[in-house]
PALOKE-48907 format. One record per residue (C-alpha): residue number from 1; x, y, z. Coordinates in steps of 0.02 Angstrom, whole numbers, plus 50000, padded with zeros to 5 digits. Each point is the difference from the previous one (the first is absolute). Example, Ala and Ser with C-alpha at 12.3 -4.5 7.8 and 13.67 -1.06 7.14 Angstrom:
2
doro/x/y/z
1/50615/49775/50390
2/50069/50172/49967
***
This chain:
296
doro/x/y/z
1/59683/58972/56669
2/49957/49852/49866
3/50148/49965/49879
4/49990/50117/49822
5/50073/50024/49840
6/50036/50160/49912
7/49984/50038/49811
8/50158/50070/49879
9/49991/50189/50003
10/49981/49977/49793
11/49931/49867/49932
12/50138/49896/49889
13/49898/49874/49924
14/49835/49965/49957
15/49908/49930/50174
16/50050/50031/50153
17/50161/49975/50087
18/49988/50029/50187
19/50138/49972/50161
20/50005/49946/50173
21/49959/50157/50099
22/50128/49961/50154
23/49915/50156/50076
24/49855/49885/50056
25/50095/49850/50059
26/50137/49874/50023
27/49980/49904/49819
28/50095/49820/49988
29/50098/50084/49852
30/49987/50160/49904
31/49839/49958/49851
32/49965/50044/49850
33/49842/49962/49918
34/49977/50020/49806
35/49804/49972/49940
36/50010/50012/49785
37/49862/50064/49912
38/49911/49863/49956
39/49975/49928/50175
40/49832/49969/50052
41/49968/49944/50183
42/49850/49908/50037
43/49982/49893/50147
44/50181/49955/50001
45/50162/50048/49935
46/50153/49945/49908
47/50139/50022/50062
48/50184/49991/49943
49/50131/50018/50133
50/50169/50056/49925
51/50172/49951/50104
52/50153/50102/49938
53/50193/49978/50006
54/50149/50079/50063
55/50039/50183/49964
56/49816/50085/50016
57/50013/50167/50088
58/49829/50004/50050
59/49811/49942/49941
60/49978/50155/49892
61/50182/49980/49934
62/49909/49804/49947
63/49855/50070/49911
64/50091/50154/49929
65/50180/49940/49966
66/50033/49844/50005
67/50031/49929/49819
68/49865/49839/50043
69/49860/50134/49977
70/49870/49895/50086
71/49849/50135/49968
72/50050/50013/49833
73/49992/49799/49972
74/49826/49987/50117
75/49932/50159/49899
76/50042/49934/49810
77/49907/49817/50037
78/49818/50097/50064
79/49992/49882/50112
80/49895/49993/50141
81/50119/49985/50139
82/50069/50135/50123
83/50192/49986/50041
84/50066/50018/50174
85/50171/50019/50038
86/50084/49983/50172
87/50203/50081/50000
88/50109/49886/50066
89/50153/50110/50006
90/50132/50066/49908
91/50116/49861/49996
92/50196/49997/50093
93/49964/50192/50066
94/50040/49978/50164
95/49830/50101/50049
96/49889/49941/49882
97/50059/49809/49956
98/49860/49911/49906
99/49907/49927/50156
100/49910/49833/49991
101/50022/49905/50153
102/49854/50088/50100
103/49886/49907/49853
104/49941/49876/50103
105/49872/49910/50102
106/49824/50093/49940
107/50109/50154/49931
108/49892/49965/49837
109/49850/50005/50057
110/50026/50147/50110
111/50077/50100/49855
112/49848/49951/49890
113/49910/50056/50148
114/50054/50151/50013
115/49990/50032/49808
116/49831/49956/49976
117/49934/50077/50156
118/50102/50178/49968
119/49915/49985/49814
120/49843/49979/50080
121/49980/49845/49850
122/49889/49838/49975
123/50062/49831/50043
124/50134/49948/49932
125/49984/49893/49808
126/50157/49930/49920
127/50178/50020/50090
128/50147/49992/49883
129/50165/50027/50057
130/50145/50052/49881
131/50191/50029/50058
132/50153/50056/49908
133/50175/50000/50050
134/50042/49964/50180
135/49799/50036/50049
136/50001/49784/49963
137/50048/49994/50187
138/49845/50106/50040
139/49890/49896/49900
140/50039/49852/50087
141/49971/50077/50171
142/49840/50091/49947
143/49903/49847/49937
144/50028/49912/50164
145/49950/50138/50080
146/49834/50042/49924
147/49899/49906/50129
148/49812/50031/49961
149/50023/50065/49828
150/50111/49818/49943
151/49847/49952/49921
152/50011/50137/49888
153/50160/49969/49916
154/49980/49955/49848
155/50172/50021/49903
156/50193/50045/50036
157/50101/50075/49884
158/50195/50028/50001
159/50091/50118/49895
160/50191/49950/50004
161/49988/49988/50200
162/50079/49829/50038
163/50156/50032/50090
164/49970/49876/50146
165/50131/49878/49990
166/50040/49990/50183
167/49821/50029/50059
168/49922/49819/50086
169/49931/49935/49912
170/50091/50089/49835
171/49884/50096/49886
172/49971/49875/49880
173/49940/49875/50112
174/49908/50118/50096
175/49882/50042/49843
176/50001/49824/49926
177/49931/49962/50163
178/49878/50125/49983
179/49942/49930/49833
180/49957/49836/50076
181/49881/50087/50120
182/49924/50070/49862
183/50037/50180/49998
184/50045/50056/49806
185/50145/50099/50001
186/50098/50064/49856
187/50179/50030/50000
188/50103/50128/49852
189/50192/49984/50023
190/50145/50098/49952
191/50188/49978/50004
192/50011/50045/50178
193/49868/49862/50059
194/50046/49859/49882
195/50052/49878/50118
196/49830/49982/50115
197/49908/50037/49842
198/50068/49859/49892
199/50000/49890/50157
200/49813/50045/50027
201/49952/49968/49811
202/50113/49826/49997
203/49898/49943/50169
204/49837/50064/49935
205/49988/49875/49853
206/50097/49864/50095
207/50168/50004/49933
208/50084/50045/50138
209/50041/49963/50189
210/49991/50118/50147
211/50176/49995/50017
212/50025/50044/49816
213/50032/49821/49938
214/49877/49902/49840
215/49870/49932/50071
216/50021/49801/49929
217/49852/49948/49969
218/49915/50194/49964
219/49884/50039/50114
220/49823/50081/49952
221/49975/50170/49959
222/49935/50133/50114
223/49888/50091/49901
224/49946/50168/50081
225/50202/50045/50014
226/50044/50083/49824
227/50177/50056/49985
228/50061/50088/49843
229/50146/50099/49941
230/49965/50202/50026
231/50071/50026/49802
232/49961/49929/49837
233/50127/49858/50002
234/50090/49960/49808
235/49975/49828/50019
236/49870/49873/50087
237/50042/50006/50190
238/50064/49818/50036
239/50101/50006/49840
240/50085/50160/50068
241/50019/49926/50177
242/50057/49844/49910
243/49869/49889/50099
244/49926/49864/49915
245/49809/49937/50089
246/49968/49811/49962
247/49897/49953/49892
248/49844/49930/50084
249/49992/49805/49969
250/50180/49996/49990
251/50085/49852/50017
252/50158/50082/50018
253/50050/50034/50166
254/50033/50191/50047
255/50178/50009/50049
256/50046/50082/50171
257/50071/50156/50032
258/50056/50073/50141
259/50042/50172/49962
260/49829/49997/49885
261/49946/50194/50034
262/50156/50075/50017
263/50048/49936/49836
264/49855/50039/49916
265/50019/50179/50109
266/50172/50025/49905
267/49953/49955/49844
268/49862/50135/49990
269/50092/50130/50053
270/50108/49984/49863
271/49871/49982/49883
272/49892/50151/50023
273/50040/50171/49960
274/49918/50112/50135
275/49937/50189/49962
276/50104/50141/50107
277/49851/50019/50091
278/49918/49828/50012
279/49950/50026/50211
280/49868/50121/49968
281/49965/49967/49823
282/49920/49812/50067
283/49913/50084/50146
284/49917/50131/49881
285/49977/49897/49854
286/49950/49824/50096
287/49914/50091/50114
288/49879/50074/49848
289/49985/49832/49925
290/49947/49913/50159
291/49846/50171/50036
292/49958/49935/49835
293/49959/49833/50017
294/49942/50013/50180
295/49794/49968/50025
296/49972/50173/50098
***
């Protein structure tokens, strides 16, 4: 029996939100598909692939519950884009822990596979894929595991997801390294992920060192990595992480520092007041801005 989905007993939005019919098959992960309104699929499709966090119950508790509202966001830009959504878990319970380490090899591809297939849909167009929370470990795996569809990423985007410190490489290099192959990824940060994300946005324009110290002389920028604060900061960034770039020409040498990002780390997070609910409030509201602007 070929893979299926099934649709919501009443409809909840406008479109059509459908889920992985397990009746019909072994399925990589539990799916849930969201096509908006305004989609219109042609000989291809767009496709945004949504990785969640810790403490999802299940993938209708995601579209239904859980305070990112990823429908919502896809549905308000008309966009023409479908969302897919794998669940990864539910995070530390001990029967459901969020469960990323089978994403590997061609476990993209497959999953696409079995996606596109069960939707009985064209070729696939554009591939974003968008993360928040602790789903930044499962967008790492995923986009070296997309095997024949790799050629249709076209953009990454992280919603206060880096938390990989201890990871090898750390997350910050990891994603700086994936700006120099020329994949543009875009990184929103929040109190919990400050120290990969300022680390990431201090490598990014050359400032800083994989091993957190100033880079003396600055090194160029890598351009298709754009890191930015998840709120409206008070003040100019640098002036609030107390980082000062050279001025180009300079004939002032830049002075070293060793403890470069952690300083500039501590320094923000004293500076910035945070909103009680900052975690979700960047992955709804950044995650808006970026449908938005995004050529789909």
């Amino acid at each position: 029996m070929a893979l299926s989905f099934k649709g919501e007993p009443h409809r909840t939005l406008p479109g059509a939100t459908l889920f992985s019919d397990s009746r019909t098959g072994a399925w990589l992960k539990p799916t849930g598909v969201y096509f908006p309104k305004a989609i219109n699929v042609g000989k291809t499709v767009n496709v945004v692939v949504w990785l969640h966090g810790f403490y999802v119950k299940s993938i209708e508790g995601l579209f239904y519950s859980d305070d990112a509202k990823v429908r919502e966001q896809i549905e308000k830009t008309c966009k023409n884009a479908m969302l897919v959504a794998p669940w990864l878990g539910h995070g530390y319970d001990k029967d459901h822990y969020l469960t990323i380490k089978d994403i590997e090899g061609d476990w993209g591809q497959r999953f696409l596979d079995q996606v596109l297939n069960a939707l009985k849909a064209p070729a696939l167009g554009k591939l974003i894929i968008a993360c928040h929370s602790a789903g930044g470990a499962a967008m790492r795996r995923l986009i070296g595991s997309l095997g024949n569809y790799t050629g249709d990423l076209t953009e990454c985007w992280g919603f206060d997801c880096l938390y990989g410190e201890n990871a090898a490489p750390d997350d910050a290099g990891f994603w700086f390294d994936m700006g120099l192959a020329g994949h543009p990824v875009s990184i929103f940060y929040g109190p919990s992920t400050l120290p990969q994300s300022v680390k990431l946005d201090l490598m990014v324009r050359g400032l800083a060192t994989s091993d957190g110290a100033s880079s003396s002389p600055p090194g160029y920028p890598v351009k298709n990595v754009k890191v930015t604060i998840g709120v409206d900061p008070a003040r100019n960034i640098d002036d609030l992480m107390g980082v000062k770039p050279p001025k180009p020409h300079s004939r002032i040498p830049p002075v070293f520092d060793a403890d470069f990002v952690a300083n500039a780390v501590k320094r923000l997070s004293k500076s910035v007041t945070w909103p009680k609910d900052v975690h979700y409030l960047i992955a709804r509201q950044r995650f808006f801005e970026q449908l938005k602007k995004a050529h789909l």
